[in-house]
C-alpha positions, 0 to 999 in steps of 0.5 A, spaced: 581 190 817 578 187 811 584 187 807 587 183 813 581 178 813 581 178 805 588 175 807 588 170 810 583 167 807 586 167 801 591 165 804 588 158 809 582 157 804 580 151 807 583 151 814 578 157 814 572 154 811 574 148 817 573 153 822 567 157 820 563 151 818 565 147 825 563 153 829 555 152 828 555 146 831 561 147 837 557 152 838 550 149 840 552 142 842 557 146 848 551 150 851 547 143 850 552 140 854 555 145 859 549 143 863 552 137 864 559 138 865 558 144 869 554 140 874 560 137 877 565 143 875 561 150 876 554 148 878 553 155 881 555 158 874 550 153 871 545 155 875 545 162 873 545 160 867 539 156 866 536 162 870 538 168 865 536 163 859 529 162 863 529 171 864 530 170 855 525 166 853 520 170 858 523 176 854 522 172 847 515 169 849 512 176 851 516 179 845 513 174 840 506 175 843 506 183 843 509 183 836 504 179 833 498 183 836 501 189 832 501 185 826 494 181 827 492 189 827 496 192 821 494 185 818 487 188 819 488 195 817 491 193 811 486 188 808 481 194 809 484 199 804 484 199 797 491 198 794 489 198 786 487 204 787 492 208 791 497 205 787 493 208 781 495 215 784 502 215 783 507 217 777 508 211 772 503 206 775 502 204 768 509 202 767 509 197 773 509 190 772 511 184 776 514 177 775 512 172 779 517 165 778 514 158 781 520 153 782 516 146 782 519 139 782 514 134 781 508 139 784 501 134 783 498 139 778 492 142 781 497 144 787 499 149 781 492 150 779 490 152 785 497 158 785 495 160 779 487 160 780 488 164 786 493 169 783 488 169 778 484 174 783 489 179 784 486 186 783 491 188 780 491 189 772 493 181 771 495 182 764 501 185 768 502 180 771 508 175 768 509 168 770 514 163 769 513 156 771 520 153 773 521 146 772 525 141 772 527 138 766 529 131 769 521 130 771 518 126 766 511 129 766 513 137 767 513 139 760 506 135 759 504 139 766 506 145 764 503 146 758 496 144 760 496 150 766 499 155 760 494 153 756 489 154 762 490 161 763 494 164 758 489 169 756 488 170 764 495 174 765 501 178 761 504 170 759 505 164 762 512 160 760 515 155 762 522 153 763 525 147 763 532 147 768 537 142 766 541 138 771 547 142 770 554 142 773 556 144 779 550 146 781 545 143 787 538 141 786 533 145 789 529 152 788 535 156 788 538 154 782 532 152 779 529 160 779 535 162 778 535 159 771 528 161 770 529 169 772 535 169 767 530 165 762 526 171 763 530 177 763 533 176 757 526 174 753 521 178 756 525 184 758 531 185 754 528 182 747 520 187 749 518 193 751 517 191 758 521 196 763 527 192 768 526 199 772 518 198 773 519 191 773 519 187 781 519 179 781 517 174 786 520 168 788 513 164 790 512 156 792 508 152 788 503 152 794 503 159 795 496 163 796 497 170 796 492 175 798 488 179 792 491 184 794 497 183 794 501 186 789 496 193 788 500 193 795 507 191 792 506 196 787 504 202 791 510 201 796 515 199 790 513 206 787 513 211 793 520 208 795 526 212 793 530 206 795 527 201 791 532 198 788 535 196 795 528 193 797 525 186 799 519 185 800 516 180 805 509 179 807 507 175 813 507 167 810 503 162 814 502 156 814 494 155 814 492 152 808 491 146 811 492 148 818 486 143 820 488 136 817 496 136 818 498 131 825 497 136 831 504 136 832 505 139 825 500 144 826 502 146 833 509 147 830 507 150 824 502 155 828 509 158 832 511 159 825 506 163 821 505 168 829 512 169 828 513 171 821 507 175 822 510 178 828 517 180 825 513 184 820 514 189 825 521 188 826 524 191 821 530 190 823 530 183 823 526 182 817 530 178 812 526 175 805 524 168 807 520 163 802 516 167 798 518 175 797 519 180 791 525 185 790 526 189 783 528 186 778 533 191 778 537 189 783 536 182 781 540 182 775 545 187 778 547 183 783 548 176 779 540 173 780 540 167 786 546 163 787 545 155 783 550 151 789 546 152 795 539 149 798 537 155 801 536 161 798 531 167 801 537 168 806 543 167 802 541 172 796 538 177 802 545 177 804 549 178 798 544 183 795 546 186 802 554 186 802 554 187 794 550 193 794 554 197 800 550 195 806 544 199 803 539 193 803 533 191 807 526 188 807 520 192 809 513 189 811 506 187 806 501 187 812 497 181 808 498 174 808 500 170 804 498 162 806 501 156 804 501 149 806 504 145 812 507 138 810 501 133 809 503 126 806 498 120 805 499 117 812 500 120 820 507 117 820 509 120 813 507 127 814 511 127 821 516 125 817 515 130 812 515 136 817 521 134 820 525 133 814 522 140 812 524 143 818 531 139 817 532 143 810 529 150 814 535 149 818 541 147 814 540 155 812 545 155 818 550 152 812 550 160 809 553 162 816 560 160 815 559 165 808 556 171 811 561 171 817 567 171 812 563 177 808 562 180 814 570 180 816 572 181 809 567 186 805 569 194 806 565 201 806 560 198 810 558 201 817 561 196 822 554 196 826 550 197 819 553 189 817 554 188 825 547 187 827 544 184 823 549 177 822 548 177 830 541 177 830 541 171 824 547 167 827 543 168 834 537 165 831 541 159 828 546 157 833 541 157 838 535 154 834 538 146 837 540 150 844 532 152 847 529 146 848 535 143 851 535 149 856 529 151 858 526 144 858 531 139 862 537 143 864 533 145 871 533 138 874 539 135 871 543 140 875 539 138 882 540 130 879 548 131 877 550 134 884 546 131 890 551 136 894 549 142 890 542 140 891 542 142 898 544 149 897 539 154 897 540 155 889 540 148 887 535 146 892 531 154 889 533 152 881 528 148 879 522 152 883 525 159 880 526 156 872 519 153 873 516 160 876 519 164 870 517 159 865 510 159 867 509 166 865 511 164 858 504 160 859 501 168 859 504 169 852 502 163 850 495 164 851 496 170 847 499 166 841 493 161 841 488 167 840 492 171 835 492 164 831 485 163 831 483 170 830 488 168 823 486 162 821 481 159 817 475 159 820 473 152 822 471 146 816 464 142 816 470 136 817 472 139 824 467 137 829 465 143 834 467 139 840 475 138 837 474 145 835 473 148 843 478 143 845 485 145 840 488 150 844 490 143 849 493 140 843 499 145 845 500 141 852 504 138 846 509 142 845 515 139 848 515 133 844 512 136 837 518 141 839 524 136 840 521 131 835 520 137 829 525 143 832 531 141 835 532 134 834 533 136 826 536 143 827 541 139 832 542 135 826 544 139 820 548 142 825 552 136 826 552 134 819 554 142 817 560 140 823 563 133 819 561 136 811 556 132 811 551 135 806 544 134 805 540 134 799 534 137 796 528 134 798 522 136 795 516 136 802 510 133 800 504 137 800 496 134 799 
């Protein structure tokens, strides 16, 4: 069957890449639009619908709520244990070391600083520790830069060195080329050219303002070394967005709390953890599978999946039960850091363009289980096409029906609809309710800027979560899948971080 797949896209290349890349988008903006049409033409099937959808979001609320309860307290466990010294205990600790690459594209210096400062704390034997400041060579102040902080803290860790990634063709701008100059910069000179081992060696792909728990890789180490499987292995820690979850608009921080609860809560979904922002892997498997690809805006899922369809269906992420916090989008007024978050989120969605890629490896790569490839491409393409579809559904659909179809109003379903919809998604609230505790229970505790009476009153800035969810959720996921449908591509913007 993959042989048949193979074929046909050889033989339809563009035709093919038509029809992938349209489906996302066909895909959203039908279920967006069925309740519309469907009033007039199959109100019954409509009103189904909402009410199946409503029963998902209830399951996804409660699963959200549950899931992130578990990891808030293996989040707890975890920060409590001694990682160094249980790592010491295994064969070839002394062999381990870790490279951490930091692509940055006009990062203000002390947002870098502060990443180095901060790593700088690890338990973890620092003089181990190998970084690679991954610049680009169009910015003008990059080099500058880059030699003050490898000045800085050359004699904090193993070495810092700096790239400096030319604008090169074919390429696309972004971190993904970007750390993929850097790592092939690295391998060849710290590792083919020194002693350092390539087998006891992982590398971590970290954003500039990516603050990781001190103990963060004394835990890498010691699951690295006690999995047999290692050379098949991402490993994801929970990154949220808390670094300055207090001082972003309210609409920022209410989407970006969703977000950090949800990257904790997967950590217990094995199943469904897939790198995403900042990760580790062997360098083993990092070289062996041809480093991060240069012609695409977003890498942590686009490399997870071509390790896993190169290496025989043998990849998977596992948990670190430790955070690692970075910045929410902060610019230098209200307006422009609403912008900045939907842009950001804009960038995040355009991930949906990998689709199309992992389909076709899906159809056309052999000797993988079918379940074993299946199920988790279902479980990314449902996150992605259904990302714009939410809001639309659970939001509007109830009351469009009723207002559509006044004669299909009158029945004891459509006259029910709204009243059923609305009864399901208020035990959402319940769910909800567990999320803002979790959150507080993780963030920061409260800063001396932050009055107390603002403090007791945040858990009602979520009243707002309709609109900061359409404004800085669908309406740009809704939009990268349209400009996906016309080949329309977006560029690389770098998010600007206060």
């Amino acid at each position: 069957m993959s042989y048949f797949f193979q074929n046909i896209f050889t033989r339809y290349p563009i035709k093919t890449r038509i029809f992938l890349t349209t489906l996302p988008g066909f895909f959203s903006w039908s279920l967006i639009l069925f309740p519309i049409w469907g009033s007039f033409v199959v109100p019954y099937i409509v009103a189904y619908f909402i009410l199946f959808y409503d029963v998902y979001w209830l399951y996804k609320s409660f699963s959200l709520a549950i899931i992130a309860i578990l990891a808030h307290q293996k989040i707890r466990v975890a920060e409590k244990e001694n990682w160094l010294e249980k790592a010491k205990k295994l064969a070839n600790f002394n062999k381990v070391s870790h490279l951490v690459i930091i692509p940055n594209y006009q990062e203000r210096v002390d947002k870098l600083r502060k990443t180095l400062s901060v790593l700088a704390t690890q338990t973890f034997p620092k003089k181990r520790i190998f970084i690679i400041l991954a610049m680009e060579k169009r910015e003008k102040e990059g080099r500058e830069k880059a030699a003050s902080l490898a000045s800085e803290f050359k004699n904090v860790f193993g070495a810092v060195f700096a790239t400096f990634h030319p604008d090169l063709p074919n390429e696309v701008k972004g971190k993904s080329s970007n750390q993929a100059y850097g790592a092939r910069w690295a391998y060849k000179n710290l590792f083919k050219k020194s002693k350092l081992d390539v087998d006891f060696a992982t590398v971590s792909s970290v954003d500039a303002d990516s603050l990781f728990d001190p103990q963060y890789f004394a835990y890498l180490t010691h699951e690295f070394l006690r999995d047999t499987n290692r050379y098949h292995k991402f490993w994801q820690s929970a990154t949220v967005y808390y670094n300055n979850i207090w001082k972003v608009p309210v609409f920022t921080r209410i989407i970006s709390v969703f977000g950090s609860i949800w990257r904790m809560g997967v950590l217990i979904r094995h199943e469904r953890l897939i790198a995403n922002a900042t990760y580790s892997l062997s360098l083993k498997m990092l070289v062996k599978i041809g480093f991060w690809d240069t012609d695409v805006i977003p890498e942590d899922y686009r490399i997870f999946f071509k390790a896993f369809y190169k290496l025989g269906g043998k990849v998977e992420a596992a948990p670190i039960y430790l955070k690692t916090s970075m910045d929410a989008p902060l610019s230098s007024s209200y307006w422009k850091s609403l912008k900045n978050k939907y842009e950001q989120e804009k960038r995040w969605a355009w991930g949906v363009s990998d689709d199309p890629l992992f389909i076709k490896w899906w159809l056309t790569v052999p000797k993988i289980s079918f379940w074993n490839k299946t199920l988790p491409l279902s479980r990314v393409l449902a996150d992605h096409f259904l990302w714009p579809v939410h809001w639309f559904v659970i939001t509007l659909s109830a009351n469009i029906v009723a207002f559509l179809n006044p004669k299909f109003a009158k029945t004891t379903l459509g006259y029910s609809l709204s009243q059923l919809s609305g009864f399901v998604l208020s035990l959402c609230l319940l769910a909800l309710l567990v999320i803002i505790i979790i959150d507080f229970k993780e963030r920061p505790k409260r800063p001396e800027y932050v009055s107390k009476l603002r403090y007791l009153l945040s858990p009602f800035e979520f009243i707002l979560t309709p609109i900061a969810g359409f404004f800085l959720s669908t309406l740009p996921a809704i939009i990268a899948h349209t400009r996906l449908m016309f080949d329309k591509r977006i560029e690389y913007k770098v998010t600007e971080k206060l």
